[in-house]
TORFIMI-118970 format. One record per residue (C-alpha): residue number from 1; residue in three letters; x, y, z. Coordinates in nm, 2 decimals, padded with zeros to 4 digits, always signed. Each point is the difference from the previous one (the first is absolute). Layout:
// residues N
resi/resn/x/y/z
NUM/Ala/X/Y/Z;
...
// end
This chain:
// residues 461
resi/resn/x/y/z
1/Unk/-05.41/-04.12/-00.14;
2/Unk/-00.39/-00.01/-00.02;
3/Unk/-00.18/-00.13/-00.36;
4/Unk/-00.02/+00.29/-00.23;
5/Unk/-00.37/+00.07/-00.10;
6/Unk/+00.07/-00.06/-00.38;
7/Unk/+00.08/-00.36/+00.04;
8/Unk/-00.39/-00.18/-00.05;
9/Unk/+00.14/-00.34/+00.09;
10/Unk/+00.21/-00.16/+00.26;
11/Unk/+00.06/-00.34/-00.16;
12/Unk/+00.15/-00.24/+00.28;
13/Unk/+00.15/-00.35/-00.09;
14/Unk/+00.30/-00.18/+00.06;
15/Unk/+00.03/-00.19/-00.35;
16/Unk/+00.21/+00.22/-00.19;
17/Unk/-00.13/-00.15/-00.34;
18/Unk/-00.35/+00.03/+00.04;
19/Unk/+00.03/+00.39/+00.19;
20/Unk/+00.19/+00.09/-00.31;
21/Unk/-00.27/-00.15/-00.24;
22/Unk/-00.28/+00.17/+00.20;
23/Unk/+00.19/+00.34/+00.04;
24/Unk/+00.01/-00.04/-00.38;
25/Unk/-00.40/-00.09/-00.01;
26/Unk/-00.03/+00.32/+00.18;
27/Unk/+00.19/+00.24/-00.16;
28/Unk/-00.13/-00.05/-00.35;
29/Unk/-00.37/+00.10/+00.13;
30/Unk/+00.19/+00.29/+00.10;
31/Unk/+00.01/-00.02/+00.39;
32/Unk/+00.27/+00.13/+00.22;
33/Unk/+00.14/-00.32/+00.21;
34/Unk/+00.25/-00.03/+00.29;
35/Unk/+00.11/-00.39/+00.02;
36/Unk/+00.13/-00.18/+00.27;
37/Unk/+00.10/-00.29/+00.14;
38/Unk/-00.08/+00.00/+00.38;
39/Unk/-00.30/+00.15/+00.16;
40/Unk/+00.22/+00.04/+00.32;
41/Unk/+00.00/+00.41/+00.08;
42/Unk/-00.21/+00.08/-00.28;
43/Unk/-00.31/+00.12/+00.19;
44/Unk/+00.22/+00.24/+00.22;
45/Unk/+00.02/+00.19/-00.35;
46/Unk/-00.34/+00.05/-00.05;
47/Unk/-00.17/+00.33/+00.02;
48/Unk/-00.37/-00.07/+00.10;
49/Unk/-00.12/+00.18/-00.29;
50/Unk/+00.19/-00.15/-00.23;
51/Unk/-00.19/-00.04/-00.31;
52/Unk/+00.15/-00.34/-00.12;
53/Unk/-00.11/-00.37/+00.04;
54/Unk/+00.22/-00.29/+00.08;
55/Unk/+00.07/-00.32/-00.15;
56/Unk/+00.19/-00.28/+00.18;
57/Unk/+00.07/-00.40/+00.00;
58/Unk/-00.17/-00.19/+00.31;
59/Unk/+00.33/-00.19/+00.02;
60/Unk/+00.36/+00.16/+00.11;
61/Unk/+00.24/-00.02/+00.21;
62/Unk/+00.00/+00.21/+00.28;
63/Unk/-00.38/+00.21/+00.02;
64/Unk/-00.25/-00.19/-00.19;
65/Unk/-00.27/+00.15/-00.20;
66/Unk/-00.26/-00.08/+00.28;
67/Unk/+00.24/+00.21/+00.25;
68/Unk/+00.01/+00.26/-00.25;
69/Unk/-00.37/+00.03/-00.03;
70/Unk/-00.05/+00.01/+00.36;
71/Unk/+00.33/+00.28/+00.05;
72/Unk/-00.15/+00.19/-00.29;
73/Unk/-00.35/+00.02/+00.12;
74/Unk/+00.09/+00.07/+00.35;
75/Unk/+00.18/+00.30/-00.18;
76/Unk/-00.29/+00.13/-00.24;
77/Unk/-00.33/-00.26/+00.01;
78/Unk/-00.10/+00.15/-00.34;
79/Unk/+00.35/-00.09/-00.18;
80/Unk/-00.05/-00.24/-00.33;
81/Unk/+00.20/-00.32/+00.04;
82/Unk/-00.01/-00.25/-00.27;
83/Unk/+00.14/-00.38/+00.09;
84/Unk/+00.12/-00.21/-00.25;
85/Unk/+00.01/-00.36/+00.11;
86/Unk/+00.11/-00.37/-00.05;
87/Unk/-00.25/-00.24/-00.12;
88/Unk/+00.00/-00.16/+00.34;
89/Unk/+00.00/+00.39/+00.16;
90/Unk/-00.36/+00.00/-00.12;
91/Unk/-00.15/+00.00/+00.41;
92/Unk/+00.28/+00.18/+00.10;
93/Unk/-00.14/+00.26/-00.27;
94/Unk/-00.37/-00.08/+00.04;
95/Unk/+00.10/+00.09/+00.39;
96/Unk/+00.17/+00.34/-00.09;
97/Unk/-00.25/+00.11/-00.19;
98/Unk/-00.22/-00.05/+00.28;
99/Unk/+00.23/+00.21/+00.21;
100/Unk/-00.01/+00.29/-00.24;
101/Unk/+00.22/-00.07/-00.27;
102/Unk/-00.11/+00.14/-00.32;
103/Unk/+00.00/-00.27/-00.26;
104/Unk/+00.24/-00.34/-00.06;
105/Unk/+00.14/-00.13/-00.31;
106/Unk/+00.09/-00.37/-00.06;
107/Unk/+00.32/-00.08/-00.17;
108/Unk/-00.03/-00.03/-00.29;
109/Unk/-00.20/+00.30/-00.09;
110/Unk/-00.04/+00.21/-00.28;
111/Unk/+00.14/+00.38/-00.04;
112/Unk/-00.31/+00.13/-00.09;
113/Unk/-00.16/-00.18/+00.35;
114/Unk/+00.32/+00.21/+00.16;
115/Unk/-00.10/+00.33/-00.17;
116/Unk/-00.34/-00.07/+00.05;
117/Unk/+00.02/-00.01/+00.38;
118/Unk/+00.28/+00.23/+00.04;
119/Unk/-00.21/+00.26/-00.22;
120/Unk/-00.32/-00.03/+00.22;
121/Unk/+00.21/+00.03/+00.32;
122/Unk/+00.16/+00.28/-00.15;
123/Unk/-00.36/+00.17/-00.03;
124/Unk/-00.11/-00.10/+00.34;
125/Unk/+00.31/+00.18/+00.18;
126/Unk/-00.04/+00.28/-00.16;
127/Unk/-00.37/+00.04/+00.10;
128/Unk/+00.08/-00.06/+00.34;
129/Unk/+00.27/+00.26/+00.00;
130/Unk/-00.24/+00.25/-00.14;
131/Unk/-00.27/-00.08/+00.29;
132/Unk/+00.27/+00.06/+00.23;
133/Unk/+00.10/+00.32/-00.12;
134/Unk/-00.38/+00.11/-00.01;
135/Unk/-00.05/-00.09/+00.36;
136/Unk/+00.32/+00.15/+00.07;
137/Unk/-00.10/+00.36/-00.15;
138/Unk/-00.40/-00.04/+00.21;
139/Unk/+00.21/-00.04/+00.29;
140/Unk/+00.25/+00.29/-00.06;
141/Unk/-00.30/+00.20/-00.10;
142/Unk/-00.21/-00.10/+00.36;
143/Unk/+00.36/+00.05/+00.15;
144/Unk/+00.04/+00.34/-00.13;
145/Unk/-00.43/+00.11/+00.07;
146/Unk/+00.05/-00.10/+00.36;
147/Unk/+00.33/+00.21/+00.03;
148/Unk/-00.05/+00.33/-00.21;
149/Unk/-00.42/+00.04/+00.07;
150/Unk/-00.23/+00.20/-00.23;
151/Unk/-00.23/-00.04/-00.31;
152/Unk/+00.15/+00.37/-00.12;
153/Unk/+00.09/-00.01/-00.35;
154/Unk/+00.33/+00.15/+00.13;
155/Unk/+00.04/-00.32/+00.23;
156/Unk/-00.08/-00.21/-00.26;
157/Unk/+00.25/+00.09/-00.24;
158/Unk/+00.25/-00.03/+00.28;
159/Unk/-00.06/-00.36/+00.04;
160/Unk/+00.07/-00.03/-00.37;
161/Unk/+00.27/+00.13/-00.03;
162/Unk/+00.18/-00.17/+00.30;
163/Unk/-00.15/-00.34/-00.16;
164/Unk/+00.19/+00.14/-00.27;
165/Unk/+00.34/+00.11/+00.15;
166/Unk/+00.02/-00.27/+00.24;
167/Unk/+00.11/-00.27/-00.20;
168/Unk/+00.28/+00.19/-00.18;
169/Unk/+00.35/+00.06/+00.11;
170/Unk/-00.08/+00.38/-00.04;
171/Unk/+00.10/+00.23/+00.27;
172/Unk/-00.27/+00.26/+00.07;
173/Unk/-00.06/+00.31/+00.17;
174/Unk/-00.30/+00.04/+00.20;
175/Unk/-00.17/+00.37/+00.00;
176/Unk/-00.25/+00.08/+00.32;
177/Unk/-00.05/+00.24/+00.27;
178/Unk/+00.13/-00.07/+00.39;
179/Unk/-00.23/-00.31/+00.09;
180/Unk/-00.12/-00.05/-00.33;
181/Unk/+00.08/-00.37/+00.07;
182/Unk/+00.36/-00.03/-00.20;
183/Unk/+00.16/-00.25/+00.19;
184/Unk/-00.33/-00.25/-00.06;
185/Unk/+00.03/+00.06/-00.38;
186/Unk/+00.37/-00.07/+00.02;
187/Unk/-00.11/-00.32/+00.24;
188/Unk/-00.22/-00.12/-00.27;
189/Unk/+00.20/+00.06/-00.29;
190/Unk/+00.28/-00.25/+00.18;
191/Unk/-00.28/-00.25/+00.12;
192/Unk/-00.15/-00.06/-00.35;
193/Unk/+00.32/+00.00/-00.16;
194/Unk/+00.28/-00.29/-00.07;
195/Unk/+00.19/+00.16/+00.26;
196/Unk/-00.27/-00.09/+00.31;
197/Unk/+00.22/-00.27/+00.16;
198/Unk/+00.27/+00.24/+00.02;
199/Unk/+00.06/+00.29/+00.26;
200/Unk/-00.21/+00.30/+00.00;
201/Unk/+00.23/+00.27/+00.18;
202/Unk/-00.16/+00.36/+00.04;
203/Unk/+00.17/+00.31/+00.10;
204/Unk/-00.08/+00.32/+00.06;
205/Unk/+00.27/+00.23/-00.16;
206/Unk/-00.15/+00.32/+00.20;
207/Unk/+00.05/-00.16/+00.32;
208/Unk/+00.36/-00.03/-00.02;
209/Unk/+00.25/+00.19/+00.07;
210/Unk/+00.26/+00.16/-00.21;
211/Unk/+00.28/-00.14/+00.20;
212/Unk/-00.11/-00.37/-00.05;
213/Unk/-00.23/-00.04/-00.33;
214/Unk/+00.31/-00.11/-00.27;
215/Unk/+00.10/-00.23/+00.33;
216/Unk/-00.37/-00.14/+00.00;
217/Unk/-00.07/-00.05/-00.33;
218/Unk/+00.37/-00.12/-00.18;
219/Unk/+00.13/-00.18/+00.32;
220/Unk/+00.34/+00.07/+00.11;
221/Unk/+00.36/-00.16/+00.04;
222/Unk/+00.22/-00.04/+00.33;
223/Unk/+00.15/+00.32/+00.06;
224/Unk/-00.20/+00.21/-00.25;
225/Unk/-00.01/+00.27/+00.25;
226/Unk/-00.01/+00.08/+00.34;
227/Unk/-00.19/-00.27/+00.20;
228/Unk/-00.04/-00.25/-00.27;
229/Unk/+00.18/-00.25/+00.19;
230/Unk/-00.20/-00.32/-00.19;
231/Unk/-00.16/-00.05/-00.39;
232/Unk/-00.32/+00.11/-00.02;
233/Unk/-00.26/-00.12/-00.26;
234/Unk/-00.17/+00.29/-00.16;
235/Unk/-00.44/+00.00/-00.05;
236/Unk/+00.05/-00.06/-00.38;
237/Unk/+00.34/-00.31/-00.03;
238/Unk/-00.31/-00.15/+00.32;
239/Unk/-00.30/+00.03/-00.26;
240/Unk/+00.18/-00.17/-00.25;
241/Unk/-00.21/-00.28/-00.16;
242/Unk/-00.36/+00.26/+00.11;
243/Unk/-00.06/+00.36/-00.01;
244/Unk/+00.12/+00.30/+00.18;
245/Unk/-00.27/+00.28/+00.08;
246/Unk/+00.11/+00.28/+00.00;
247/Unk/-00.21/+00.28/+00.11;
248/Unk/+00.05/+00.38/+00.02;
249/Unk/+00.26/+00.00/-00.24;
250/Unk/-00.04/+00.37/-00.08;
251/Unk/+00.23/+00.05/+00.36;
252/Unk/+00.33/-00.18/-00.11;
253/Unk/+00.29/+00.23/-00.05;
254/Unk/+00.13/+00.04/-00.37;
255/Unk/+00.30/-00.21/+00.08;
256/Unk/-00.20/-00.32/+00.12;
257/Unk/-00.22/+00.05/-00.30;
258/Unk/+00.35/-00.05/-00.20;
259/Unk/+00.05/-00.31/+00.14;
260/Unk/-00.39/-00.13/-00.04;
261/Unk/+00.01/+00.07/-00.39;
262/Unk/+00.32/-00.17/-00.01;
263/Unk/-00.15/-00.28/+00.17;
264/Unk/-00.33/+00.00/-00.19;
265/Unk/+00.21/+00.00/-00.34;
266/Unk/+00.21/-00.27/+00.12;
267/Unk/-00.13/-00.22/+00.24;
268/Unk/+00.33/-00.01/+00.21;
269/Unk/+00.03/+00.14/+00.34;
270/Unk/+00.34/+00.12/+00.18;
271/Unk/+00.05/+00.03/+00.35;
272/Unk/+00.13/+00.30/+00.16;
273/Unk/+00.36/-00.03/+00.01;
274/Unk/+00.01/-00.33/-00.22;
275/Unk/+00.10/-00.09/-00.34;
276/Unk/-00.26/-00.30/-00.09;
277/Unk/-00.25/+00.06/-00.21;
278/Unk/-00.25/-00.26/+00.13;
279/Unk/-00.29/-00.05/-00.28;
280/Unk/-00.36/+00.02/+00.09;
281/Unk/-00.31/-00.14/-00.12;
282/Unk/-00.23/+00.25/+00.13;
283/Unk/-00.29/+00.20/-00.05;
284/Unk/-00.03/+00.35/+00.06;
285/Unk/-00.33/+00.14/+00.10;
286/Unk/+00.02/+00.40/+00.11;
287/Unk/-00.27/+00.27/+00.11;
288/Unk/+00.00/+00.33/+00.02;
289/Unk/-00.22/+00.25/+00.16;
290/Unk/+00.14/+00.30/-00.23;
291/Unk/-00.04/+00.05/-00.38;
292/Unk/+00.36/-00.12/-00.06;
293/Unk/+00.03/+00.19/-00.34;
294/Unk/-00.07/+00.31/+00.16;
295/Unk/+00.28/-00.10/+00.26;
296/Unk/+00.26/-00.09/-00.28;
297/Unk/-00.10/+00.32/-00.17;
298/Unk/+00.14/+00.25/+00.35;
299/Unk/+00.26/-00.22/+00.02;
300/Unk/-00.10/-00.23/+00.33;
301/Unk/-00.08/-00.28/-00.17;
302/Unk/+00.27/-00.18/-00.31;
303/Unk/-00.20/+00.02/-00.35;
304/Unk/+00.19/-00.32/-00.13;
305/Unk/-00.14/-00.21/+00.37;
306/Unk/-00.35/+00.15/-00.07;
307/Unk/-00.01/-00.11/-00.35;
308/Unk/+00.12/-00.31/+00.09;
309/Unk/-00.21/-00.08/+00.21;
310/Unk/-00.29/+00.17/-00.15;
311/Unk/-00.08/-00.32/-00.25;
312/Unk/-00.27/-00.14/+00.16;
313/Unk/-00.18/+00.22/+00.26;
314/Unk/-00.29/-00.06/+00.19;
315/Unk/-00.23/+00.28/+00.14;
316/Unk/-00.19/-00.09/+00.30;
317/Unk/-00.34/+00.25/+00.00;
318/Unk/-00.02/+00.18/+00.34;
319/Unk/-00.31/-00.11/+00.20;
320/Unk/-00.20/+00.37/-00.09;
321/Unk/+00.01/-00.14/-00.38;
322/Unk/-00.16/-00.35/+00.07;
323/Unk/-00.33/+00.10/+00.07;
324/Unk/-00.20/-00.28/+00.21;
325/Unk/+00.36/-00.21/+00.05;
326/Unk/+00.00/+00.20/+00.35;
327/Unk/-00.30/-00.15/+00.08;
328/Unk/+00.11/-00.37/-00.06;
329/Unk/+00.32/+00.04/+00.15;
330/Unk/-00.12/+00.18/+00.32;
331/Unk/-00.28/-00.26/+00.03;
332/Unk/+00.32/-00.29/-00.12;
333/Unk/+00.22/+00.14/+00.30;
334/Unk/-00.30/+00.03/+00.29;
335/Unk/-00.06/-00.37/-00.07;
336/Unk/+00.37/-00.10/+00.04;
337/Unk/+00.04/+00.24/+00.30;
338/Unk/-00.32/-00.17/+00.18;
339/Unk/+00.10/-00.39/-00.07;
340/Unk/+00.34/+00.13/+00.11;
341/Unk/-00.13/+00.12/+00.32;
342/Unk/-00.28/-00.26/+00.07;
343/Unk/-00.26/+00.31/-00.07;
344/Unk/-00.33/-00.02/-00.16;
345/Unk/-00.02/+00.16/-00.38;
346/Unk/-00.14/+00.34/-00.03;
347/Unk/-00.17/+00.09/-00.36;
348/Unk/+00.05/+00.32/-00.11;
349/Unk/-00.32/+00.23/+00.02;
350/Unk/-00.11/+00.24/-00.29;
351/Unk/+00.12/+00.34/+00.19;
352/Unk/+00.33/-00.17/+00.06;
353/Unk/+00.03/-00.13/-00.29;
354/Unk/-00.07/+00.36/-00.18;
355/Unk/+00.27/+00.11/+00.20;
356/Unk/+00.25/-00.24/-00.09;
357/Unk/-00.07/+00.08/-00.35;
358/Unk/+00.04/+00.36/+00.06;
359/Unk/+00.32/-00.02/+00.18;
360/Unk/+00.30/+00.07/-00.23;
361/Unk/+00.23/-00.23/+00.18;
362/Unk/+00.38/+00.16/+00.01;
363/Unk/+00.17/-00.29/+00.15;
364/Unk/-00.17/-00.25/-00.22;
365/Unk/-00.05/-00.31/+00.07;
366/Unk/+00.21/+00.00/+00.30;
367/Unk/-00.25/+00.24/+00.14;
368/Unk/-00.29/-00.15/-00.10;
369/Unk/+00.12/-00.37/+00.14;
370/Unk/+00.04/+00.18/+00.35;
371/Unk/-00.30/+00.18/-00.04;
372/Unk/-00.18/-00.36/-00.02;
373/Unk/+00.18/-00.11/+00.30;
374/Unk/-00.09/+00.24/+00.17;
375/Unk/-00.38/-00.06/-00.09;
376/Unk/+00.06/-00.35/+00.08;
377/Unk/+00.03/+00.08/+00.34;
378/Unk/-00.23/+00.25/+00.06;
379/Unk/+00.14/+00.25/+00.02;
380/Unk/-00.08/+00.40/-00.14;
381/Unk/+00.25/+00.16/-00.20;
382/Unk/-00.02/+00.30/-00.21;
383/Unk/+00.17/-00.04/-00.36;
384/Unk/+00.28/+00.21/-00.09;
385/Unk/-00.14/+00.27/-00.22;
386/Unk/-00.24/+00.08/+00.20;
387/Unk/+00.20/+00.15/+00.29;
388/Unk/-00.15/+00.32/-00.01;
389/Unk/-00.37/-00.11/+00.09;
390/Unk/+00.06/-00.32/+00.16;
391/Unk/-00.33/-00.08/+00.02;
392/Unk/-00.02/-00.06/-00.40;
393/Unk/+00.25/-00.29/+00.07;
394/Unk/-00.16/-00.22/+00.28;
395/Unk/+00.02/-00.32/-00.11;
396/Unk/-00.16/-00.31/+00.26;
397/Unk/-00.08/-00.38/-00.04;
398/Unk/-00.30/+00.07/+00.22;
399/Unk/-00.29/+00.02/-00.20;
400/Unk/-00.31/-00.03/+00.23;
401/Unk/-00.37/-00.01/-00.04;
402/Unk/-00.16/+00.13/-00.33;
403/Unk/-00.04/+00.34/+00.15;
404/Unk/+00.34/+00.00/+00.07;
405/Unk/+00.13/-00.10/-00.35;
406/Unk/-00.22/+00.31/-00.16;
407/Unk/+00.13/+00.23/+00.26;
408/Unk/+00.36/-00.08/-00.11;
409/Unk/-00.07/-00.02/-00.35;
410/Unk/-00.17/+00.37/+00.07;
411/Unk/+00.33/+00.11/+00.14;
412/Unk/+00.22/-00.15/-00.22;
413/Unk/-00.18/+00.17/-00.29;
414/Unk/+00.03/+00.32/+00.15;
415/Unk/+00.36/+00.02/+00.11;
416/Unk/+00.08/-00.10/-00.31;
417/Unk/-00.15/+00.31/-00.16;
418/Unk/+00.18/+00.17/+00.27;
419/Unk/+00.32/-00.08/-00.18;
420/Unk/-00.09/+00.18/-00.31;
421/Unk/+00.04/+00.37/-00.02;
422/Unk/-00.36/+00.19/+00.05;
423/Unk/-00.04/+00.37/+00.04;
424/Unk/-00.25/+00.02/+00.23;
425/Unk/-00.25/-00.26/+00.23;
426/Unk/-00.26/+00.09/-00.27;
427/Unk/+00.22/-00.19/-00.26;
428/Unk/+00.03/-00.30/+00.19;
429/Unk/-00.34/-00.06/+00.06;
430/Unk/-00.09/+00.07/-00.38;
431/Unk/+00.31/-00.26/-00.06;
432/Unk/-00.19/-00.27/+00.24;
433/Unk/-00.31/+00.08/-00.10;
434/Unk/-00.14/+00.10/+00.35;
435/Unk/-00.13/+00.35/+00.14;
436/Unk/+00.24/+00.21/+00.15;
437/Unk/-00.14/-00.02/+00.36;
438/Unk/-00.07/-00.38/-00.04;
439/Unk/+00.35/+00.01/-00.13;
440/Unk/+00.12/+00.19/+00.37;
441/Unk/-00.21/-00.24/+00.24;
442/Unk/+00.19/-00.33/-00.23;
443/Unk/+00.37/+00.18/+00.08;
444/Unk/-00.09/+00.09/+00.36;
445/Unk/-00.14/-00.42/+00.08;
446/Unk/+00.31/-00.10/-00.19;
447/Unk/+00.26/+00.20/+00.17;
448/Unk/+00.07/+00.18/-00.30;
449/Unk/+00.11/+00.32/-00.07;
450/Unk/-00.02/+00.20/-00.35;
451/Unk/+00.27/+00.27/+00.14;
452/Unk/+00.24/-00.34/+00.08;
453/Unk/+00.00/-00.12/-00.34;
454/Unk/+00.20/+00.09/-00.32;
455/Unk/-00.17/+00.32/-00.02;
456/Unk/+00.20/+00.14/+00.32;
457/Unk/-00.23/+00.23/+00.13;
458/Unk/-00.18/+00.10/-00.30;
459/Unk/-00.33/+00.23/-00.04;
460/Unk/-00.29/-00.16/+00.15;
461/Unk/-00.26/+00.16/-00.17;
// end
């Protein structure tokens, strides 16, 4: 059973008389001791930020206070140990403290000298506890920068709230559109957590089938039905300890979604076709593509499940909301795709980059990731919505000569325009700024065409 964190001092010796008198010393100043009489198996006890300090004879049978120090420190350098020594322990001490023990005390000493130094110690731990945890939230906050990128205030305020969440025991329900990047929020909310040392287990609810999803998810018994010839460990009794993701929730059938309030209420988990309830220590993170209330409210979805899992959602913004975020991720993903592939790196150029910023994105970040790999190795693709005048979405990593650059930046700028409904030619030169035959020569070096674009066909005059 490990120290708990309200005990301030471990106080080891093996003379009963004087641990009783010091336990006594201690308690009237109002500290919380734990005494005892062997150091043997003590440090295996010890949580590393335990916010105590210990206090032990140099001399006992068994592990000696030096052993102690050395077990301790191996264990957590930054751990307070206190020595209390024999007059003719004095070296023995003097060499301790060279080896990182706190402070010695020479029998006899004082209570106040005890308090004193166990006081000071006391103050020192708990300093380096709170450094710890400060350089502990800078490196979930890097952590988190380098996995969910973007300066977007929407972005931003996703970070804090995972920071947030991610230390509780609360399950949460994760809100974002297919690719939004759900299963890297759930992956972050289990990495910065208590939990990370635990399993992470993600599922995909959609991608099962009816026949086999209670199977999957409870586990089964011997027997259960047809073909279950051996137990089976379902995804959440396997997570136990982490956190189950699971995504697409909106698809399980109303009689699974019995069973997952049960098990979200309870914590157990039964096998098909057994009568054990097994308890869990799990979390529970789920995402949904739908608007779950509007589900519950035809009848598809359970209203008691979506209120119970509705206590502490988390929207991810779709990529059209976040502004210049598509910019740093695409240029984020083109870098990783051209280490990954030995490549040289390709900066964006301003007519690609206005394009980018002009593309709405439908498959989120998903698309945009492939879209940078893509870029990465050269290659031309045109970007989904614009399909119709394919031309508006050429995208390349090749960006040339200066001549080049403006020509492309030209092109860009005019096939975005394209995308925008105009009534006539003569309103998309006034748009750009240009006369109209100007305007015609531009679409004819470019391989544009006004009657291709979202117009269809429209009046030319």
């Amino acid at each position: 059973m490990s120290i708990d964190n309200q005990i301030q001092v471990v106080l080891i010796d093996d003379d009963p008389h004087l641990r009783q008198a010091l336990c006594q010393t201690l308690d009237l100043a109002g500290l919380k001791v734990l005494p005892l009489g062997e150091a043997s198996g003590f440090t295996a006890r010890l949580s590393r930020d335990w916010p105590g300090v210990v206090v032990s004879d140099i001399r006992m049978p068994g592990m000696d206070g030096l052993e102690l120090l050395a077990e301790l420190h191996g264990q957590d350098p930054d751990l307070p140990v206190l020595l209390i020594t024999g007059h003719g322990d004095v070296p023995l001490a003097v060499q301790a403290m060279r080896a990182g023990a706190y402070d010695f005390l020479e029998k006899p000493f004082a209570s106040d000298a005890l308090l004193d130094s166990v006081r000071r110690a006391l103050a020192l731990r708990r300093l380096v506890l709170d450094n710890r945890s400060l350089r502990l939230a800078l490196s979930d906050r890097q952590q988190l920068s380098t996995r969910l990128v973007g300066h977007s205030p929407q972005m931003l305020r996703l970070r804090e709230q995972i920071g947030a969440l991610a230390a509780t025991k609360a399950d949460v329900l994760i809100l974002g559109e297919t690719g939004a990047g759900k299963e890297v929020v759930a992956r972050a909310l289990h990495d910065l957590s208590n939990r990370r040392s635990g399993p992470f287990v993600a599922i995909n609810a959609g991608a099962l089938a009816e026949s086999v999803v209670e199977s999957e998810l409870f586990g089964h018994e011997p027997g259960a039905f047809t073909g279950a010839q051996k137990r089976r460990i379902g995804k959440f009794e396997f997570a136990n300890g982490g956190t189950l993701f699971l995504d697409e929730i909106e698809s399980m059938s109303l009689d699974v979604q019995v069973k997952l309030l049960r098990l979200l209420q309870e914590r157990v988990v039964e096998r098909l076709g057994g009568n054990q309830l097994i308890p869990l220590d799990i979390r529970i993170i789920a995402a949904t593509k739908e608007d779950l209330r509007q589900a519950a409210d035809q009848g598809r979805f359970r209203a008691d499940l979506y209120y119970r899992l509705n206590v502490a959602p988390l929207r991810i913004p779709p990529l059209r909301e976040r502004g210049e975020d598509a910019l740093m991720l695409f240029q984020h993903f083109a870098d990783e795709a051209s280490s990954r592939h030995g490549l040289p790196l390709h900066e964006l150029q301003p007519g690609q980059r206005a394009l980018l910023l002009r593309h709405s994105w439908p498959g989120n970040v998903r698309e945009l990731q492939n879209a940078a790999e893509r870029f990465a190795l050269g290659l031309e693709l045109a970007l989904d919505n614009t399909q119709d005048n394919p031309a508006a979405g050429v995208l390349t990593s090749t960006p040339g000569g200066l001549s080049e650059q403006v020509e492309q930046f030209e092109k860009s700028l005019i096939a975005a325009e394209l995308t925008r409904p105009h009534s006539s030619l003569r309103s998309l030169a006034e748009a750009l700024g240009v006369p109209r035959k100007t305007l015609h020569d531009k679409l004819r070096k470019h391989g544009l065409n006004f009657a291709d674009s979202a117009n269809h066909g429209a009046d030319d005059e």
